[in-house]
N, C-alpha and C positions, 0 to 999 in steps of 0.2 A: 374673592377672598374666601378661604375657607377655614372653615371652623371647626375645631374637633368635639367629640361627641364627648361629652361628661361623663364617667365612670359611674353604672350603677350600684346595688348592692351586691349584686349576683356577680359580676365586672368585679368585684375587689373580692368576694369570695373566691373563685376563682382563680384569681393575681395571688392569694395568702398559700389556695393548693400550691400550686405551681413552683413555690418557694423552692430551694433542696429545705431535708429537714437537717435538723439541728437540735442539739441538746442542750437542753432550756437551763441558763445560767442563773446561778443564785434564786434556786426557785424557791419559796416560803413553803418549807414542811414544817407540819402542825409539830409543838413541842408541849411536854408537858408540864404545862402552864401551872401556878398556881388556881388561877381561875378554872381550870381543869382539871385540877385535883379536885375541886372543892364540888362539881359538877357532878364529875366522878363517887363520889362519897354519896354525894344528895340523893340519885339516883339510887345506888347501893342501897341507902335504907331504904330508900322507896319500895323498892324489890322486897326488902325482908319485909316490910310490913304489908305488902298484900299476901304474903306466903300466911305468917304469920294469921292475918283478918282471915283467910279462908277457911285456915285449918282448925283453928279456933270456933267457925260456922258462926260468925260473926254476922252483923246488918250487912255487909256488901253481900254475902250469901243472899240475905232473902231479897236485896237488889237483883243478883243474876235470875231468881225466880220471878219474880215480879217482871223481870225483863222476857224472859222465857214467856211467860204465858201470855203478856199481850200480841206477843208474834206480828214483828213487826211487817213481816214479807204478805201477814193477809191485809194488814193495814192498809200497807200501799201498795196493790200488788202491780200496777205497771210502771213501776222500776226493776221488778224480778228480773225482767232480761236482757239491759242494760248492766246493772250491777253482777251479772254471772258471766262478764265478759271485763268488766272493771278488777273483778276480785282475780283475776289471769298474775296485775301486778304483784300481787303478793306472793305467787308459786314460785319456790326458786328456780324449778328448771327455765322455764321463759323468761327471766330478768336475769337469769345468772349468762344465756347466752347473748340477749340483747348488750347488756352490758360491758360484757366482755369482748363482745366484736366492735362496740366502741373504744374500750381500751388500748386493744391490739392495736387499733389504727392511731391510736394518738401516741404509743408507741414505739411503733413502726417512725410515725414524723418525728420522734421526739428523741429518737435512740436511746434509748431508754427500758427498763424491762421494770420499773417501780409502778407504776400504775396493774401491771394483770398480777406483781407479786402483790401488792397490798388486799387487792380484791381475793386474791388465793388466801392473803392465811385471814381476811377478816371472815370469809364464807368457813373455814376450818377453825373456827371460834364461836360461830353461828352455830356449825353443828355437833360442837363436844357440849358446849353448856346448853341450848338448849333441848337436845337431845337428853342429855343425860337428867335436866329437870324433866321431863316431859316423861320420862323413864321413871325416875325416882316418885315421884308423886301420886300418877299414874291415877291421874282424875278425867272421869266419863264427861262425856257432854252432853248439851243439852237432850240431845234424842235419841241417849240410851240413859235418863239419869233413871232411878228406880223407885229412894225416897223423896218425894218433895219436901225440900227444904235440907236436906240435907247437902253437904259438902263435895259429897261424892269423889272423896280421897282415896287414892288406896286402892282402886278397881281394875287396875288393868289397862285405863286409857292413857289417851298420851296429847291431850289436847292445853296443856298447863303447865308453859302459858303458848300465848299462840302464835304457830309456826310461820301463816302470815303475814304476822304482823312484826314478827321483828325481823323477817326476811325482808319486808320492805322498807322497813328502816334501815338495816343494816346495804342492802344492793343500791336503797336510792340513793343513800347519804352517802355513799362512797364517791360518788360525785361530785357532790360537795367538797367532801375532804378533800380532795383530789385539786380540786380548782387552784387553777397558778395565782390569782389575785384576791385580795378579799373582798372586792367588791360582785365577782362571779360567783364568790365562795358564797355569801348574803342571800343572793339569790336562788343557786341549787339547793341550801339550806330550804329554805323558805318552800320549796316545789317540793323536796323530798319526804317534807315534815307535810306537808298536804296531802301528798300518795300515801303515806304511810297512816295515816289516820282516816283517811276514806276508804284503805283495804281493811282495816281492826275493825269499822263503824260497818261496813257490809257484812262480814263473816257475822257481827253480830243480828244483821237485820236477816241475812240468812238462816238465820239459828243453827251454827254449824260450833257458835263458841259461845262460853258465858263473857259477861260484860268484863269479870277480872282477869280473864285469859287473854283479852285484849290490851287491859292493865299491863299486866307482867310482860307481854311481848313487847309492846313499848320500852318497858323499862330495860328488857335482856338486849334489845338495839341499839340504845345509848348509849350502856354498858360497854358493848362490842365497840363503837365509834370513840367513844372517850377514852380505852385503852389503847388503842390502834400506834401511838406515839412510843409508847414502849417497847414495840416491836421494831418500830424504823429503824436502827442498828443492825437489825436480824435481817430485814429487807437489804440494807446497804451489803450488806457479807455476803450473801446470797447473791446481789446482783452483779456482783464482784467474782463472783466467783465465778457464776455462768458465762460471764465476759470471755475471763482466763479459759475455761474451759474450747468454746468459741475459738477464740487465737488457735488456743494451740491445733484444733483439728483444723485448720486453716491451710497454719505454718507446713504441717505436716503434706496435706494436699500436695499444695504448690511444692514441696520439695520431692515430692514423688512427680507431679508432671515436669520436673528440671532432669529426671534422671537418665545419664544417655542409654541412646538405645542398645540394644544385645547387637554387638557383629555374628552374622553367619558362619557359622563352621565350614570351610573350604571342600568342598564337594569333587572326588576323586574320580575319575571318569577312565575305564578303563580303555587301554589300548585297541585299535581292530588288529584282529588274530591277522598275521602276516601270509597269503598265499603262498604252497611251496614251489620252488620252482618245478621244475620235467625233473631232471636228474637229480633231484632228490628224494631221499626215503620218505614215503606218509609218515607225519608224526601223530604221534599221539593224541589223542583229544582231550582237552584239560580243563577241569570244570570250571563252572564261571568262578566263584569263588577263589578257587586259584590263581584263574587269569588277573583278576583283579590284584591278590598277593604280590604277584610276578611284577605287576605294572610297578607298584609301590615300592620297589627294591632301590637303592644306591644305583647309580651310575657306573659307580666302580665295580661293582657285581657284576654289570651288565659287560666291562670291559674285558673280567676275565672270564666270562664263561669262555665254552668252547667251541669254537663255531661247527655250523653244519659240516658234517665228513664227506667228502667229496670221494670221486670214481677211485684217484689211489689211494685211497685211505679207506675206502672198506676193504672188511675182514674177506680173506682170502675162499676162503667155503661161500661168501655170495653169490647167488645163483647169478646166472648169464643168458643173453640173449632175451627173447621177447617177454616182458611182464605178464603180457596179457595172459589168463588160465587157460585151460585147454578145453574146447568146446566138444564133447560127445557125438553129436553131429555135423562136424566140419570134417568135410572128407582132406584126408591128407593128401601134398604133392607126391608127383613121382620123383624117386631117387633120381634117376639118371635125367638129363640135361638133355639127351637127343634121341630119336628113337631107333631101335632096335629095324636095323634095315636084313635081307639074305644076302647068301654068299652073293 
């Protein structure tokens, strides 16, 4: 008797590839909720008031100081080189392609183009707002700051708030958002919010940021995550559209490889020049060109020309007797037939 062998995990991962793909029905896209407005909002002040607390050179100021000088990288220094291989996740170039070649493929399975547009305009939201804070503010960091205790607004940098930090909220959480079930959605939640706040707490232990640049990047990632539902309409048109576009260079394709082929131009192939007989006159020699003309004429042309002039029909003054020209050194015959005998 035999027995079949039980399906392991790797056995059903495998059986899930293998699938065709398909475009995922009645899939739960975030909307925006009441509960998400109010999220939305909460954050927002949050936002204002670290802007607010720094610029003012507020207690959180002489917190980033106080954070600053204990230096936490000599405290603990053999984490230095772990955490400078940790903090990778917060850079957007490395999370924006890891991420996105996850996308693509689920994608690709899913037919679908919602998943790498959502990640496109949420990383082009990342970079208008905090870019343009980071611009605007234009606060040094910790190891260019000049006065101690001071706020260090206004200088020229561009670490405020920090680009880390809400690049890895915004790159991680987009996985979350993303997730087809809420109970998946719970869980990337939960991991992203963990990356994201172990790359803010390194750049700090790095001394590369103040404590509230950490603050505010957090805040400008949730930001980005809690509006993201405003946009899905913009996403929907878009993905619509690139569909349409798609067909049509398709249709077009396949109607160019249905097109018949070009017939050949019938190829005229001139006559061979006809030898003359004995008794008739050398003709002329007639360029190829012509010959080719001549070939391409009617029939009826051909009937009435005139045929070759034969012995009675040449002109009266035609010479007679031998063709051949007369050779300088060819001794002539004797007149006479017999020879000259005596009486």
């Amino acid at each position: 008797m035999r027995t079949e062998r039980n399906p392991t995990r790797l056995d059903r991962v495998f059986a899930r590839l293998d699938r065709e793909p398909e475009r995922p029905e009645g899939l739960d896209i975030p909307r925006m909720s009441p509960h998400r407005m109010v999220l939305l909002g909460s954050t927002l002040v949050f936002y204002v008031l670290i802007v607010v607390a720094v610029i003012n050179t507020s207690w959180l100021v002489r917190l980033d100081w106080q954070v600053m000088f204990f230096r936490p990288y000599q405290q603990w220094p053999e984490l230095h080189a772990w955490l400078d291989y940790f903090v990778v996740l917060g850079q957007r170039g490395p999370t924006a392609v890891m991420v996105a070649a996850w996308l693509l493929w689920r994608s690709w399975r899913q037919h679908t183009l919602r998943p790498l547009l959502v990640l496109a305009v949420a990383l082009l939201l990342l970079n208008v707002t905090v870019g343009a804070a980071k611009l605007g503010m234009g606060r040094l960091g910790p190891h260019y700051a000049n006065t101690i205790g001071a706020n260090e607004m206004w200088l020229t940098g561009d670490i405020f708030p920090s680009g880390h930090t809400a690049n890895a909220v915004v790159t991680w959480g987009i996985l979350a958002y993303l997730a087809a079930t809420h109970r998946t959605r719970r869980y990337l939640s939960a991991v992203s919010a963990v990356v994201a706040l172990g790359v803010g707490l390194t750049t700090v232990y790095l001394g590369t940021h103040w404590l509230t640049d950490v603050l505010l990047g957090w805040a400008a990632g949730v930001l980005i995550l809690l509006a993201l539902p405003w946009f899905e309409p913009l996403i929907a048109r878009a993905e619509a559209w690139i569909f349409r576009v798609r067909e049509s260079v398709r249709d077009r394709v396949r109607a160019y490889g249905r097109r018949p082929a070009a017939v050949p131009a019938p190829v005229t192939i001139a006559a061979p020049a006809r030898r003359p007989d004995a008794d008739e006159a050398p003709a002329t020699r007639t360029p190829v060109g012509a010959a080719a003309h001549s070939v391409t004429r009617s029939p009826g042309h051909l009937s009435t020309s005139r045929a070759h002039a034969s012995h009675a029909e040449r002109a009266p003054g035609a010479p007679t007797g031998s063709r051949r020209p007369p050779h300088p050194d060819r001794v002539g015959r004797p007149t006479s037939a017999s020879p000259v005998t005596g009486g």
